[in-house]
C-alpha positions in Angstrom: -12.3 -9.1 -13.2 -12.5 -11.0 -9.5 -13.6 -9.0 -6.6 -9.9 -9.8 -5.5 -8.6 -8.1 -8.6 -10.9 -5.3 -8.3 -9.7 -4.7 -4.6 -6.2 -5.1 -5.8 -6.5 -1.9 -7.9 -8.3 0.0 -5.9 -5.1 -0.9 -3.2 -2.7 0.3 -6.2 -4.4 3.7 -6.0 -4.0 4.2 -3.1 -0.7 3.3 -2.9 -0.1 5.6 -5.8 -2.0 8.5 -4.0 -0.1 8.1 -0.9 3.3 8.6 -3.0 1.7 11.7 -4.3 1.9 9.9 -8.2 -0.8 11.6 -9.9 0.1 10.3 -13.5 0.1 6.6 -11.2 -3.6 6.8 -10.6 -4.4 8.3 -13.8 -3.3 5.0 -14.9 -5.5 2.9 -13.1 -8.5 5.0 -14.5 -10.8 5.0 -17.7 -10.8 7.4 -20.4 -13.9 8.9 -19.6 -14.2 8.1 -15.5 -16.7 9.7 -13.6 -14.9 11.4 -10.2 -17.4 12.8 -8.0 -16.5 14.7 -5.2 -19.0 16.3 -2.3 -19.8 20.1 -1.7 -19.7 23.7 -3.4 -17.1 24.2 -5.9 -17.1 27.6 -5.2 -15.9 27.0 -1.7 -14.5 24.0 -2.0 -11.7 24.0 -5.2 -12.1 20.5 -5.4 -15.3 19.4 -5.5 -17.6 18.6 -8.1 -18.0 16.1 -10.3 -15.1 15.6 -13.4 -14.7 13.2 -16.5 -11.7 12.4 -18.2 -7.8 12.2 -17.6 -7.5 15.7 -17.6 -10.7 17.2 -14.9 -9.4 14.3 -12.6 -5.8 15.6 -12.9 -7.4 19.0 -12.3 -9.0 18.1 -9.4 -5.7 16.7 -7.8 -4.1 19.6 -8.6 -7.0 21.7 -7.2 -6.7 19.2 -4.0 -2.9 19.8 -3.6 -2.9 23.2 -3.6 -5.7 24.0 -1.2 -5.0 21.5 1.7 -2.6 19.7 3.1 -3.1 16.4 4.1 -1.8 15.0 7.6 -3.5 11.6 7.5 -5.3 9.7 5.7 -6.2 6.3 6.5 -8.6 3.7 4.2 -9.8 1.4 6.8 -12.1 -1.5 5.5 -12.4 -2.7 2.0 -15.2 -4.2 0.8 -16.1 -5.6 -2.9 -19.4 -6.8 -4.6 -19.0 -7.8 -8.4 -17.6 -4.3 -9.9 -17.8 -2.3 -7.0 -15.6 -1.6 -4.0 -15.9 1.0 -1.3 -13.8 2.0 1.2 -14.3 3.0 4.6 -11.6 5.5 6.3 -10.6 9.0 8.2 -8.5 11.9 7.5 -6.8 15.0 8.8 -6.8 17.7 6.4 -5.5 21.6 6.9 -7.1 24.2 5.1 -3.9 26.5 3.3 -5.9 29.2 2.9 -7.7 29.5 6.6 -5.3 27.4 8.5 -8.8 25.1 9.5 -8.5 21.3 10.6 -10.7 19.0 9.3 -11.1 15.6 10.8 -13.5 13.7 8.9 -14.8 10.4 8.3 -14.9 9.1 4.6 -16.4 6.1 2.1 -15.6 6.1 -1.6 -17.3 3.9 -3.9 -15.2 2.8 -7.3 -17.4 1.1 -10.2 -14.2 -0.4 -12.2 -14.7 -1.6 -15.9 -12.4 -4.3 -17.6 -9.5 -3.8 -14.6 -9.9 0.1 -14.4 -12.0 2.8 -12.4 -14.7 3.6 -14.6 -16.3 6.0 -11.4 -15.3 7.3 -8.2 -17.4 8.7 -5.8 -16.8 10.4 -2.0 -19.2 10.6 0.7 -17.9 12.8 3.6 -19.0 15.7 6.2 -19.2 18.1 3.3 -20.7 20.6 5.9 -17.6 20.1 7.9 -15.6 21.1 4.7 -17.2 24.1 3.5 -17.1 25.6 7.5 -13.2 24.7 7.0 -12.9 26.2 3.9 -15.0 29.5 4.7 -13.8 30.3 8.5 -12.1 32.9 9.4 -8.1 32.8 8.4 -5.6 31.3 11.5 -2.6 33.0 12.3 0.2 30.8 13.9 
């Protein structure tokens, strides 16, 4: 595939994401894609890393349940060969403490014969676990 194609899928999942179309993205994946996410999956539900159809569907559902997201925004895309990363920012809230995270993110996709073969996120996983373990909010 072109680097064009390549950043023409990774623009699909996000578009797919962003319409909350889980089975959407799973489309756009490999069998037996890597999906790496930053931080303690004890603290975080999350993260971890997860291969297959099924651990990524987990790890949506593990996603949806624990925070709500209030923006997320990919910023720059860039491709070399079979790799594109993304540069962006989102606003999470923690359901479970009420915390805010506003963090700064890149995720590198390796894609293989049109589909995402890995996924990996790079954020302020420090920033996440404080989140995740501080004391609840009460509105």
């Amino acid at each position: 595939m072109s680097e064009r194609e390549n950043l023409e899928i990774i623009h699909d999942v996000y578009a797919a994401f962003g319409r909350g179309d889980v089975p959407g993205v799973l489309a756009l994946l490999t069998d037996d894609v890597r999906w790496t996410t930053p931080g303690p999956p004890d603290v975080i539900p999350y993260a971890g890393v997860r291969t297959g159809h099924d651990e990524v569907a987990e790890y949506f559902q593990a996603f949806g349940t624990s925070a709500e997201t209030t923006s997320f925004d990919p910023q720059r895309f860039f491709a070399d060969g079979d790799m594109v990363v993304v540069v962006g920012h989102y606003t999470l809230k923690v359901v479970k403490t009420g915390a805010v995270i506003d963090n700064d993110w890149v995720h590198s996709f390796t894609l293989t014969d049109g589909r995402i073969s890995a996924f990996e996120g790079y954020e302020d996983s420090a920033a996440v676990v404080a989140a995740f373990t501080a004391a609840p909010q009460h509105s």
